[in-house]
GUDOSE-677119 format. One record per residue: z, y, x of N, C-alpha, C, O in turn; chain. Coordinates in Angstrom, 3 decimals. Example, Ala and Ser with C-alpha at 12.3 -4.5 7.8 and 13.67 -1.06 7.14 Angstrom:
<nodes>
- 7.800,-5.690,13.190,7.800,-4.500,12.300,7.800,-3.300,13.200,8.465,-3.319,14.236,A
- 7.080,-2.250,12.850,7.140,-1.060,13.670,7.870,0.030,12.900,8.039,1.138,13.409,A
</nodes>
This chain:
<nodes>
- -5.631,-8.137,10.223,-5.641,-7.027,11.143,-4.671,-5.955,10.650,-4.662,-5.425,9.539,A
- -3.918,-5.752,11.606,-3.103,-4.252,11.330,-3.016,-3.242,11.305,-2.835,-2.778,12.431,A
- -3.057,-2.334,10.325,-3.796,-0.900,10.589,-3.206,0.349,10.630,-3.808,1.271,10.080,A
- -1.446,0.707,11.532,-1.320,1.942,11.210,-1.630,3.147,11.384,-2.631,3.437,12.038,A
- -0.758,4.168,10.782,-1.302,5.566,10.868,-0.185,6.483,10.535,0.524,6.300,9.546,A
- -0.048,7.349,11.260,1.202,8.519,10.967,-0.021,9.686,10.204,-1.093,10.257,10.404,A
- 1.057,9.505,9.247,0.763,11.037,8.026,1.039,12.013,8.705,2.133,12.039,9.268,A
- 0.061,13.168,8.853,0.653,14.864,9.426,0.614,15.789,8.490,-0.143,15.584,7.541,A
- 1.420,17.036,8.524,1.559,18.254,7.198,0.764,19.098,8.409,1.668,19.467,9.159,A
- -0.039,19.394,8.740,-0.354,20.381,9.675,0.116,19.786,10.780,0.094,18.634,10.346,A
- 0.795,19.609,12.599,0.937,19.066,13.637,2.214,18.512,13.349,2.757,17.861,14.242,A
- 2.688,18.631,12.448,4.464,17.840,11.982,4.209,16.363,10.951,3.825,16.158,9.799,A
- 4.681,15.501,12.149,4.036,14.264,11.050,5.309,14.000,10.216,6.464,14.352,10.458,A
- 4.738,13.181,9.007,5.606,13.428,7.595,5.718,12.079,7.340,6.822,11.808,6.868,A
- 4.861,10.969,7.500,4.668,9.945,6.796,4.351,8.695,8.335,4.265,8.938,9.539,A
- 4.251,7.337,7.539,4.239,6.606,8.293,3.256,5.282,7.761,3.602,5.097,6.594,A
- 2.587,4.663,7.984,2.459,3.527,7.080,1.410,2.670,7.402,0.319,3.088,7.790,A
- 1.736,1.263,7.236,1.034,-0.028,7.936,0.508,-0.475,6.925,1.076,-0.566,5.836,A
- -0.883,-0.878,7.215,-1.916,-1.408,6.291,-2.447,-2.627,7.016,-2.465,-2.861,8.224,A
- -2.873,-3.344,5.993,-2.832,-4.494,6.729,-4.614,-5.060,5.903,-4.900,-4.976,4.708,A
- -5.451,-5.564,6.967,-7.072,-5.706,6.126,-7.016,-7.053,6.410,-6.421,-7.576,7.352,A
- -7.820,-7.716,5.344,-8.290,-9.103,5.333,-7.771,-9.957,6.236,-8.265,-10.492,7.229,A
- -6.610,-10.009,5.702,-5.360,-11.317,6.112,-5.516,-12.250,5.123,-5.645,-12.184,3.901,A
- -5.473,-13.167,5.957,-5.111,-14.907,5.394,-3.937,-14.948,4.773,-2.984,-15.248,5.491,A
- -3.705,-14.716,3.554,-2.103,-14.310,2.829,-1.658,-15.372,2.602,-0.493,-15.278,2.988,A
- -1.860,-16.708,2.085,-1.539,-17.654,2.127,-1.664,-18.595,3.744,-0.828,-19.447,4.045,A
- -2.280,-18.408,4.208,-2.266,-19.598,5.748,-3.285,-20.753,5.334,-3.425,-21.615,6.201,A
- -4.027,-20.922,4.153,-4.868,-21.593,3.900,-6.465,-21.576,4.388,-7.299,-22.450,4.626,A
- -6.445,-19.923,4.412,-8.049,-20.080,4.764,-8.704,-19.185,3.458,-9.813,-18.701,3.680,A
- -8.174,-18.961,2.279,-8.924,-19.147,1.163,-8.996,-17.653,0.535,-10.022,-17.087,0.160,A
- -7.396,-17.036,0.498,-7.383,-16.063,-0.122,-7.108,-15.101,0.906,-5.978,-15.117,1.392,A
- -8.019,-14.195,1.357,-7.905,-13.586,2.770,-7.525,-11.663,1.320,-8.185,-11.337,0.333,A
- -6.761,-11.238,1.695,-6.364,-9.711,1.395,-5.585,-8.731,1.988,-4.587,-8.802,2.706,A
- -6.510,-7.400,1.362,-5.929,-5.923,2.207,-4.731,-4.845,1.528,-4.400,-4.734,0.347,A
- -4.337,-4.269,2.471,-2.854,-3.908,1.737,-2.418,-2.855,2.287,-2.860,-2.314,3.300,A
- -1.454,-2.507,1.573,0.014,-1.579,2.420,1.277,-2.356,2.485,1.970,-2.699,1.527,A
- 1.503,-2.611,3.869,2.385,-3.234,4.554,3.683,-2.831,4.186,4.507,-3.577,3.656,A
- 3.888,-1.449,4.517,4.949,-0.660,5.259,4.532,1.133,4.551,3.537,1.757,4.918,A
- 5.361,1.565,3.709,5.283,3.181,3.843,6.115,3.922,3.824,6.905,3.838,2.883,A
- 6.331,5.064,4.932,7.886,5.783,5.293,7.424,7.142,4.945,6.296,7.417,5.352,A
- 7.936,7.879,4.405,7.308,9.430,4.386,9.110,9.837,4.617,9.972,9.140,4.082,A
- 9.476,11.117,5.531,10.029,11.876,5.458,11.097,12.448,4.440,10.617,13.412,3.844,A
- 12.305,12.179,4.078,12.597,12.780,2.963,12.597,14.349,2.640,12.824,14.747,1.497,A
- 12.312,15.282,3.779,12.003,16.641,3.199,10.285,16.506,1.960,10.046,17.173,0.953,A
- 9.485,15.466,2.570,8.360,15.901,2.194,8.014,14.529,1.184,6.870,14.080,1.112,A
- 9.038,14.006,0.510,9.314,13.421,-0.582,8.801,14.259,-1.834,9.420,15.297,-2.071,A
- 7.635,13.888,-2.736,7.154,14.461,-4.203,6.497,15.596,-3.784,6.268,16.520,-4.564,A
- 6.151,15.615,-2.551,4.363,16.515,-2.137,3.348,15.638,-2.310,2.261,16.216,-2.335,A
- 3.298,14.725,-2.410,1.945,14.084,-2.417,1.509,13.162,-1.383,0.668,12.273,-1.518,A
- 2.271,13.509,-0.167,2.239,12.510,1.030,2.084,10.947,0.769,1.286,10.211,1.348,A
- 2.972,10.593,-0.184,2.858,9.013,-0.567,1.749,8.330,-0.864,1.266,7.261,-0.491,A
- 1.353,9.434,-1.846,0.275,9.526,-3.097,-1.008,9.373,-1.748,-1.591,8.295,-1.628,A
- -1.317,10.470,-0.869,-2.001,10.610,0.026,-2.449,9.053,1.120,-3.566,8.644,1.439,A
- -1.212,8.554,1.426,-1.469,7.689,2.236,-2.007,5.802,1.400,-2.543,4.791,1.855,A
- -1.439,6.238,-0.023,-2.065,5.423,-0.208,-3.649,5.403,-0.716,-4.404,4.471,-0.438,A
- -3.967,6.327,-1.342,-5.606,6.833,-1.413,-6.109,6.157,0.084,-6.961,5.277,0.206,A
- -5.355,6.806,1.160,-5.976,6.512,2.449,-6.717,5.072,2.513,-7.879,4.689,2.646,A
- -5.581,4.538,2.367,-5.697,2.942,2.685,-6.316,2.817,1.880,-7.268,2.246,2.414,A
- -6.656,2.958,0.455,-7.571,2.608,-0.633,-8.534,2.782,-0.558,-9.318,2.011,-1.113,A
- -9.044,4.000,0.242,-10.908,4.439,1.168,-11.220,3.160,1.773,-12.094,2.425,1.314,A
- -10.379,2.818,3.008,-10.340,1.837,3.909,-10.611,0.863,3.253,-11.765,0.457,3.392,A
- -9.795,0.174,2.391,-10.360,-0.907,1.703,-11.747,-1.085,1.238,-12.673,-1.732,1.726,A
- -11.674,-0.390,0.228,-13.152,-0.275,-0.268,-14.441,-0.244,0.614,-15.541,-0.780,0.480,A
- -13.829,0.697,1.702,-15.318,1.143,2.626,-15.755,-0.135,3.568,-16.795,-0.490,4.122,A
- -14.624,-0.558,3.476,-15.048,-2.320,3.789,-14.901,-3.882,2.966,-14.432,-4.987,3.242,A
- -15.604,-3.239,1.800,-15.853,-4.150,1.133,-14.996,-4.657,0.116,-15.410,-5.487,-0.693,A
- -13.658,-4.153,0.096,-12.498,-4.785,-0.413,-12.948,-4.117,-1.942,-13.688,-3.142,-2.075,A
- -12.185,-5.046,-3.267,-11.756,-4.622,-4.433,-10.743,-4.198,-5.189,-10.712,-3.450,-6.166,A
- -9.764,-4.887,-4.496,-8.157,-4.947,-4.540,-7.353,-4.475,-3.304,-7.671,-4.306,-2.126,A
- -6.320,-4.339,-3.918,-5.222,-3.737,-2.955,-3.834,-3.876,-3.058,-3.197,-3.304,-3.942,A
- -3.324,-4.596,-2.215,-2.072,-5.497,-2.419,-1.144,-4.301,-1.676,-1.491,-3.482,-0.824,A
- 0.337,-4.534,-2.403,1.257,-4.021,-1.684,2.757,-4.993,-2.130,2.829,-5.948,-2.903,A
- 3.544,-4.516,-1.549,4.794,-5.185,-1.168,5.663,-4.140,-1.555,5.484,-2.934,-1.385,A
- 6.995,-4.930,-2.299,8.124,-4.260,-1.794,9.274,-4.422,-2.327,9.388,-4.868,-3.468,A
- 10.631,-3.975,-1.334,11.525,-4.260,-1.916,11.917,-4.061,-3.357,11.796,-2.922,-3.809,A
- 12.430,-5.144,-4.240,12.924,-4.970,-5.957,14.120,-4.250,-5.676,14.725,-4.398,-4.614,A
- 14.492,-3.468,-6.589,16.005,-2.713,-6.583,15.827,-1.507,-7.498,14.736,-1.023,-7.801,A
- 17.160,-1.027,-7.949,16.917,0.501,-8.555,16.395,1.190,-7.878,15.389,1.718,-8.353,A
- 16.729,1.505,-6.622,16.607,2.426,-5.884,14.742,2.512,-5.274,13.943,3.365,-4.887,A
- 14.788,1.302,-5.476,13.289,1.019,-4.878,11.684,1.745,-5.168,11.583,2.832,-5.737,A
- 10.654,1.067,-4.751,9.852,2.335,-4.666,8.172,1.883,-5.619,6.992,2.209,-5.492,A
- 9.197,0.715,-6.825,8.239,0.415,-8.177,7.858,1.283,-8.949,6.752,1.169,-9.477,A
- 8.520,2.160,-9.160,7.867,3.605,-10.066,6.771,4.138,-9.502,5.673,4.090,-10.057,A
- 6.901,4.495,-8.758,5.803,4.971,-7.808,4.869,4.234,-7.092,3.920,4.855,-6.612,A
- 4.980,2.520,-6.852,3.585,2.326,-6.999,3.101,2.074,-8.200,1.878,1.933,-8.197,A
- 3.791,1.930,-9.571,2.985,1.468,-10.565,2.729,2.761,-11.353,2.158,2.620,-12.434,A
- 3.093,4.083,-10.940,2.224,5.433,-11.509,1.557,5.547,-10.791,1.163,6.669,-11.110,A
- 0.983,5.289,-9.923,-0.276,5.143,-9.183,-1.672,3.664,-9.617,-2.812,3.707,-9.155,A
- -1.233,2.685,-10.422,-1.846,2.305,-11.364,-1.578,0.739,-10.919,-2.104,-0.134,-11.610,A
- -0.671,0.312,-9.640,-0.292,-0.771,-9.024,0.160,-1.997,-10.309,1.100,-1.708,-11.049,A
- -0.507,-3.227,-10.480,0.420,-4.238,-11.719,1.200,-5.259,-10.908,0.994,-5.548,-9.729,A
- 1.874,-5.624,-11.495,3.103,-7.048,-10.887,1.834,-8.507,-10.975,1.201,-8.736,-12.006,A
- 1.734,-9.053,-10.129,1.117,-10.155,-10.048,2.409,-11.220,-10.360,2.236,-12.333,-10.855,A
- 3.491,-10.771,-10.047,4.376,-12.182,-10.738,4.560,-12.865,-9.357,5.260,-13.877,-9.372,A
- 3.994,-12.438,-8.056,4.147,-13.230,-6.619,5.537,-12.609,-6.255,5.892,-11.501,-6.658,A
- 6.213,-13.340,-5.540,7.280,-12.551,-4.459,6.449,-13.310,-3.132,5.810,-14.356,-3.017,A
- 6.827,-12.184,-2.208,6.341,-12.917,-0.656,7.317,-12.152,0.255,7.509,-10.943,0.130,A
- 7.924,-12.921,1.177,9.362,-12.682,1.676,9.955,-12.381,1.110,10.626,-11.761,1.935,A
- 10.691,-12.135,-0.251,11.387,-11.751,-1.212,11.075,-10.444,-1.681,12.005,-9.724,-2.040,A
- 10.077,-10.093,-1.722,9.151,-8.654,-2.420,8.844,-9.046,-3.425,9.026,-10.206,-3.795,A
- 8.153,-7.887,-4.275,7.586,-7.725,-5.142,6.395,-7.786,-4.881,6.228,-7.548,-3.684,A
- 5.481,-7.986,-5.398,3.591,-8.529,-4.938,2.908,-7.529,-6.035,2.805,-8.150,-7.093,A
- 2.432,-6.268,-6.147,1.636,-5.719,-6.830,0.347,-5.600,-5.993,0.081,-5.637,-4.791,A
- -0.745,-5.348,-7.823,-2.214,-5.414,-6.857,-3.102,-4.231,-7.737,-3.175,-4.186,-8.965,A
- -3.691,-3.383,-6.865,-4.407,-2.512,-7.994,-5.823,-2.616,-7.896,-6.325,-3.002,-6.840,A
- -6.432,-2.353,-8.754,-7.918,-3.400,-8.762,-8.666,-1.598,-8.473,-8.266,-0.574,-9.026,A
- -9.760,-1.702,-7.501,-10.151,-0.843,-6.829,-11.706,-0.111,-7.461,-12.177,0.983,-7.151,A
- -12.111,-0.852,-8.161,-13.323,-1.182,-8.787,-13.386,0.115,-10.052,-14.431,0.644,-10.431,A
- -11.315,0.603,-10.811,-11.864,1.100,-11.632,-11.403,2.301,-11.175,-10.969,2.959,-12.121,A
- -11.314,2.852,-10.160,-10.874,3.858,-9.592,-12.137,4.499,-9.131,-12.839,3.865,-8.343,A
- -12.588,5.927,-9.611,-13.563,7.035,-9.117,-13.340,7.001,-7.972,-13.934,7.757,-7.204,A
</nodes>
């Protein structure tokens, strides 16, 4: 299931981002997981917290339905946006899927 949502700063939306719940990630049947798809924030409102924000979001969502983990995607590169999910506590599972990066942050040890 697909779950987006536009980030707002007050009535000016800032952010963007597709979450995705208990998908069949493989096509098997077996390993069904929830995620962040897709996240766009604004470059004025780049290192407010917006990022930080939308992924907490999705991380409620998960949890509040049952989930433990939380998968995300994304392009490898310098430029790319690995720093910032893995200071948010994201690890490399070692997967690529469409040619991404496959991090997963375990939900369980998060207050």
């Amino acid at each position: 299931m697909a779950w987006p949502r536009i980030v707002f700063d007050g009535d000016r939306p800032v952010g963007f981002l597709m979450a995705f719940l208990n998908i069949d990630w493989d096509g098997k049947g077996v390993d069904f997981r929830s995620g962040l798809w897709r996240l766009n924030v604004v470059p004025e409102a780049q290192g407010r917290g917006v990022g930080r924000f939308a992924v907490e979001s999705v991380a409620a969502e998960v949890r509040r339905r049952g989930g433990t983990r939380m998968y995300v995607t994304w392009e490898p590169g310098e430029d790319g946006p690995e720093g910032f999910y893995r200071k948010l506590g994201f690890q490399l599972t070692g997967e690529v899927s469409g040619g991404e990066t496959v991090g997963v942050l375990d939900l369980t040890s998060l207050s």
